[in-house]
C-alpha positions in Angstrom: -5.4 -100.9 57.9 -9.1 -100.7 56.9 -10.4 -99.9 53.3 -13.4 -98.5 52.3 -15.1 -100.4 50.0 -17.2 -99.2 47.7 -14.2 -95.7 47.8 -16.0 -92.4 48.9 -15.7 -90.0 46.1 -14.2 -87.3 48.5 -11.4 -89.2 49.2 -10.5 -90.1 45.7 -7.8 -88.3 44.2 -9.7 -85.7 41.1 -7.7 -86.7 38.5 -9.0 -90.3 39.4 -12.5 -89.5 39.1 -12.0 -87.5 36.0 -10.3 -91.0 34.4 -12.9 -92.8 35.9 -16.1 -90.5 34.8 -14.7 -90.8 31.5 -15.9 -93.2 29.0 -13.9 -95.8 27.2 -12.7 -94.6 23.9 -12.3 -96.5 20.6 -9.2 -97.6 19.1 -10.3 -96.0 15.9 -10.9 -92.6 18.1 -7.3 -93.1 19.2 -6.1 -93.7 16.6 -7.6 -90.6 14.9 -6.7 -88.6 17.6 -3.0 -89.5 17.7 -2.7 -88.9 13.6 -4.2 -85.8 14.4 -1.7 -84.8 17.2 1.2 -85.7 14.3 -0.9 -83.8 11.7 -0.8 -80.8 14.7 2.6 -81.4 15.8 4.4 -81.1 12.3 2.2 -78.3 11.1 3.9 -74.9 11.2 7.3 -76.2 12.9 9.9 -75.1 10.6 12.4 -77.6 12.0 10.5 -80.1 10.3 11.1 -79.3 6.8 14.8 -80.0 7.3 14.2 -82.5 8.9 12.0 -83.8 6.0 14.7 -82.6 3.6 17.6 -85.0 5.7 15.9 -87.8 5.9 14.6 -88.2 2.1 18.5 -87.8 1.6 19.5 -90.5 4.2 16.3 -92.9 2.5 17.5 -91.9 -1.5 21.3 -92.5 -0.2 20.3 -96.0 1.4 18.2 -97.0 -2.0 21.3 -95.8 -3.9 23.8 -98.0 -2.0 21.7 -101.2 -1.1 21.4 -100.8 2.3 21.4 -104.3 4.1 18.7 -104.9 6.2 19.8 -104.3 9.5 21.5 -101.3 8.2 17.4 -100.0 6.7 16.7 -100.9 10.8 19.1 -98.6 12.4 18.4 -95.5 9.8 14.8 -95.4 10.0 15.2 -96.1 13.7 17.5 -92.7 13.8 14.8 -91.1 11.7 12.1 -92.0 14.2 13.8 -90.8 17.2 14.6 -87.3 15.8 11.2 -87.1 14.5 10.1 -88.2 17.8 11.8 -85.8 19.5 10.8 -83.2 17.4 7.2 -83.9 18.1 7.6 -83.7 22.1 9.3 -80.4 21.5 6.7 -78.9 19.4 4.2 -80.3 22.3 6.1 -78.5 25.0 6.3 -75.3 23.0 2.3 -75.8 22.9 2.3 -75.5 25.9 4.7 -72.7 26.6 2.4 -70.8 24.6 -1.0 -71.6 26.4 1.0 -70.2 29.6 0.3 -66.6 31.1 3.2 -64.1 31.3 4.3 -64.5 34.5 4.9 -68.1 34.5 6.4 -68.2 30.8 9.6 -67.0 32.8 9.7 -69.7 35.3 9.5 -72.6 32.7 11.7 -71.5 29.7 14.1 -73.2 30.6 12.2 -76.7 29.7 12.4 -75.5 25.9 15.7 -75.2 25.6 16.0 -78.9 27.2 13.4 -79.7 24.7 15.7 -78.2 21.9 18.5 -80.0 23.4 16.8 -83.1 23.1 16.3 -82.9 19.9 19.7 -81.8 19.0 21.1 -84.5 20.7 18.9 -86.9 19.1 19.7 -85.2 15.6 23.9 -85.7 16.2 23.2 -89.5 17.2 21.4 -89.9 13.8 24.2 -88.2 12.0 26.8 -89.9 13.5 24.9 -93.5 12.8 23.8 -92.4 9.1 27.1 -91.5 8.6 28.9 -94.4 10.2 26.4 -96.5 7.7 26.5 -94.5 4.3 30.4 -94.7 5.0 30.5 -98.0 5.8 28.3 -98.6 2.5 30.4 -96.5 0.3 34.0 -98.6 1.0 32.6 -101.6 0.7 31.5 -100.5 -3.1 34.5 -98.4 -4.4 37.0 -99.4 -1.8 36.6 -103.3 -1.4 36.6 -103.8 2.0 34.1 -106.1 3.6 34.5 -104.7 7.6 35.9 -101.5 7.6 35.3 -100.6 10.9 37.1 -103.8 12.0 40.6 -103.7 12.2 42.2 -107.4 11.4 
C-alpha cells in the first residue's frame, strides 16, 4: 500500500483539517476556557443548589467527626463524580436545546440517560457517605473500632 506523502487535502478527513488549521492554544486559554464551561455548566441548573446544599453537609459532618484521611479521599471523590455528572448533563441538555424540533424527538431519550447518570452517581455517593459518617459515628459513641467487620 502506497502513501501520499505530503497528504492531499481532499483526501483528509474535515474534521482533520479543521484540528490541523487550528492554532495551538495556551494552557492559560484552557484553562480559562474550562473554568468558564464550569462557570456555564452550574449556572441556572437548579439541581446544583442541592447538590451544593449535600455536599456542605457531608464536608461540615466529616469536620465534625474527624474524618481519617482516606475516609476525606473517598467523600470528596463521591462529591466529584456527582458534580461531574451533573456537568455532562447540563452539557447534553445544551445541547438538546440548540436542536431543531424535529430532531428534539429522536434524541430525548439521551437526557433521561444523562439524568440517570447522575442519579446513579448521586445513590453511590449516598450509600459511600453514609457507609463513612456511620462508620464515623460508632466508632465515637459506640466504641467499636471495625464495625463493618464481623470478628
Amino acid at each position: 500500500m502506497t502513501t501520499l506523502w505530503p497528504p492531499r487535502e481532499d483526501l483528509l478527513d474535515p474534521a482533520d483539517t479543521l484540528l490541523r488549521s487550528r492554532p495551538r492554544r495556551s494552557w492559560r486559554h484552557k484553562f480559562r476556557d474550562a473554568f468558564r464551561g464550569l462557570k456555564l455548566g452550574v449556572r441556572g441548573h437548579s439541581s446544583f443548589f442541592v447538590h451544593f446544599f449535600f455536599s456542605a453537609l457531608v464536608l461540615a459532618a466529616g469536620l465534625v467527626l474527624r474524618c481519617r484521611a482516606l475516609e476525606w479521599c473517598l467523600l470528596l471523590g463521591c462529591i466529584g463524580l456527582v458534580f461531574t455528572a451533573e456537568l455532562f448533563n447540563s452539557a447534553l441538555e445544551t445541547i438538546f436545546r440548540g436542536l431543531d424540533a424535529s430532531t428534539k424527538p429522536r434524541v430525548r431519550s439521551c437526557l433521561d440517560i444523562a439524568a440517570g447518570a447522575v442519579l446513579l452517581a448521586s445513590i453511590v455517593a449516598a450509600l459511600i457517605g453514609s457507609i463513612i459518617i456511620l462508620g464515623r459515628l460508632v466508632e465515637l459513641f459506640g466504641g467499636g473500632s471495625n464495625w463493618l467487620i464481623a470478628t
